[in-house]
N, C-alpha and C positions, 0 to 999 in steps of 0.2 A: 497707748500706755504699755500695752504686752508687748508692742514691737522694738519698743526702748528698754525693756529690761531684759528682754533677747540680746538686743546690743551690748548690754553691758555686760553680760554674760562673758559674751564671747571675746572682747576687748579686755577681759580680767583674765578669761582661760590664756589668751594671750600673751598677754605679758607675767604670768606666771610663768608661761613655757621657756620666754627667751630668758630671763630671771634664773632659771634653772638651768640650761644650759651654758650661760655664758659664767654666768659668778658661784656657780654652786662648790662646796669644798671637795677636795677627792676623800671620799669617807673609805672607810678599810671596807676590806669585799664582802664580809658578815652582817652590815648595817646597810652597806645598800644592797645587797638581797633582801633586806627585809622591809627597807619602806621604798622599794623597785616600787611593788604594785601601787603603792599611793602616787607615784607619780604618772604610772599607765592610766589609774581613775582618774586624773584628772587632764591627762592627752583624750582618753576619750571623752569624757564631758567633753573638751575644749572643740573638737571633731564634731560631737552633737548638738551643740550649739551653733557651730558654723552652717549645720546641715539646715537648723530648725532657719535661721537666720536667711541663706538662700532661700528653701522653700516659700517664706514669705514674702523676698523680694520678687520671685517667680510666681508666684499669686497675684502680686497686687501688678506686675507689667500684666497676666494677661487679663485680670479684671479692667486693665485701660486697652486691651487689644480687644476685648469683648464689645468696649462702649461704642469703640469704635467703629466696628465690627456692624452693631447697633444700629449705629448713627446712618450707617453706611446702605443697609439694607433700605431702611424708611425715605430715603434719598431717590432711590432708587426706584421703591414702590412709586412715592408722588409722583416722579417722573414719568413711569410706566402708565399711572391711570391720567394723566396729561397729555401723553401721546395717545391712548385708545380715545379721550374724547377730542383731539385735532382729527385722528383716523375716522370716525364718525363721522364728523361736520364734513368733511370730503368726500366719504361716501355719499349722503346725501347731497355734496355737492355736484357729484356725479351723476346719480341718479336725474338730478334735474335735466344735466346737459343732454344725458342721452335718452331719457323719454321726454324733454319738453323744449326743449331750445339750448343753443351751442354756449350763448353769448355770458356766460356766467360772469358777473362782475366784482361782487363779495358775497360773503353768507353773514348776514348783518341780524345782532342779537337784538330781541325784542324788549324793551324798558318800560314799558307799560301799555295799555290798550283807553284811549279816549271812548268814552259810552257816554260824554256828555250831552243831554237830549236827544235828538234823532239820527248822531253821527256816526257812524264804527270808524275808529280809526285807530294806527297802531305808532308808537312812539318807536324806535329804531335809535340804537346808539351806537349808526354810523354817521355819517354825513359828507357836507363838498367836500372835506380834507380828505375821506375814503374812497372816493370816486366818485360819491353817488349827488344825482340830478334826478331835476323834474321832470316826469313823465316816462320816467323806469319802470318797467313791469316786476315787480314782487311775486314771487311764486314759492310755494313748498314743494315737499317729495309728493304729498295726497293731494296736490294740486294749485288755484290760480287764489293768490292772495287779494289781490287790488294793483294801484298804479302810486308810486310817489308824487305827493301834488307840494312839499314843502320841504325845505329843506335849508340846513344852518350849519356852520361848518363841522359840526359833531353830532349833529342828530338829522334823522328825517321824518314828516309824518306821512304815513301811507293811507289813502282809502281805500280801505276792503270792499269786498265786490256788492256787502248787503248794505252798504252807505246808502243813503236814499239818493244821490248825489254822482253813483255810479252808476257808468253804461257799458255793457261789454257786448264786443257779437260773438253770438253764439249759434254753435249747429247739433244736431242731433250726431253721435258717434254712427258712422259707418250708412248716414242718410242724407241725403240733401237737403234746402231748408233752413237760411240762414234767420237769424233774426236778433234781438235787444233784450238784455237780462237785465231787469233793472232793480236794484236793491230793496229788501222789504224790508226794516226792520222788524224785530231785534236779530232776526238770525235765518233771514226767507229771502226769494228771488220771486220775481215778477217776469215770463217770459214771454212775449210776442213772438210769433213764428206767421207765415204763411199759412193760408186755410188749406193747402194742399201735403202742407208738409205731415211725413209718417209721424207718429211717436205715441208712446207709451206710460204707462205709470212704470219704475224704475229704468227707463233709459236713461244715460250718462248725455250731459250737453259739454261740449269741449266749446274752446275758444276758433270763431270762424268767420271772422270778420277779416278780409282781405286787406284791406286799406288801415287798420285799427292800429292801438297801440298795442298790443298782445302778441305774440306768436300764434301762430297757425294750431292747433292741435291741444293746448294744453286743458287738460278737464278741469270742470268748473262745478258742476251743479250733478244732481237726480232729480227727474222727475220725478216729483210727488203727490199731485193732482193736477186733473185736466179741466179745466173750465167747464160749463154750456156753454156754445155758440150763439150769440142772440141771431135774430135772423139777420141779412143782410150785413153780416161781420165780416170786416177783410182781412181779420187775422185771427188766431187760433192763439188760444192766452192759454198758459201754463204757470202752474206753482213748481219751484224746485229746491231743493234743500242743500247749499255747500257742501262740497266735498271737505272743506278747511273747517276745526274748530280751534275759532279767530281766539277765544279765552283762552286755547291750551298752548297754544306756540312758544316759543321761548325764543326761537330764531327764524329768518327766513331768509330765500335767496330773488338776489337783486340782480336784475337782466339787464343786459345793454340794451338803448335804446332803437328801435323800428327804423 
């Protein structure tokens, strides 16, 4: 409303002024020396209203170069924390290649975790249309997830390595002494080793089954208890704790096939 009566201000100082100039009488020089000034008051109003009249037009563009301005910045931010978490996922997916295997295939988001009855398994919302197949090694950056045993064109399910259902081979880090982890639930390992083989309570068991579906090297477990031997035992049984916590993940990465 004050920006319209600005306008008409100025629209009236206006055509006062050409009013004056074009049709005004020639009065004798005594009477216009004397109502001169009423015509200067009202050139400057007409002047100050022009001025008051910009000023507002010049406000209100840069209050739309503000928004803009605005809009522009928030654009920019989204995008920026968009690329830090793609830079992420590739640094980990980095990470995998070069401590655990080359063959990197996707970094497939995790959709939920099956714990129904004895199972651990992990729902994946990639599948055949993303590359992925059965019998894929799953792995994180803290280490060896499980194997894809299922798979539909947009999803896949994995069994983790405490599946009761899983077999991985496994060797003690930097000893010889291969042997079978086999899943405990809810959240344990079960390991067989040779009665000769070294080890410890916190040694790292990596993945060391030569013929397996795994990569060579990739860690899996810590020792966390060691058995009694019963007499005449031809293996040396080991408790061990994942290195993976299978409830926290949100994503994981999926290996080419062996």
């Amino acid at each position: 409303m004050l920006r319209l009566v600005y306008l008409g201000y100025v629209l009236l100082a206006l055509a006062l002024s050409a009013l004056t100039a074009n049709f005004a009488p020639q009065l004798p020089g005594e009477v216009s020396a004397r109502i001169a000034p009423l015509f200067g008051l009202g050139h400057r109003a007409a002047q100050n209203l022009r001025a008051a009249a910009t000023t507002l037009l010049d406000r209100r563009n840069l209050r739309h170069e503000n928004r803009l301005l605005a809009e522009e910045v928030a654009w920019l931010k989204e995008s920026n924390l968009e690329l830090k978490v793609e830079l992420e996922r590739l640094r980990r997916a980095l990470a995998v290649r070069e401590a655990q295997a080359p063959g990197v295939v996707a970094i497939a988001p995790v959709i939920t975790e099956d714990t129904s009855g004895l199972y651990r398994r992990l729902i994946l919302g990639l599948g055949e249309a993303d590359g992925l197949s059965v019998g894929m090694p799953v792995t994180s950056p803290n280490g060896l997830v499980g194997v894809i045993i299922e798979t539909t064109p947009h999803r896949a399910v994995v069994r983790t390595v405490v599946d009761p259902e899983s077999r991985v081979g496994v060797r003690p880090e930097g000893n010889p002494g291969r042997g079978i982890a086999v899943g405990e639930p809810p959240a344990g390992l079960r390991v067989e080793l040779p009665v000769e083989t070294q080890i410890a309570v916190g040694d790292l068991l990596v993945t060391g089954s030569l013929q397996g579906l795994f990569p060579e090297g990739i860690p899996v477990a810590r020792v966390t208890r060691i058995l009694p031997r019963a007499p005449g035992a031809l293996r040396k049984v080991v408790r061990a704790e994942p290195l993976v916590k299978f409830g926290l993940l949100e994503e994981v990465v999926v290996l080419g096939k062996l």
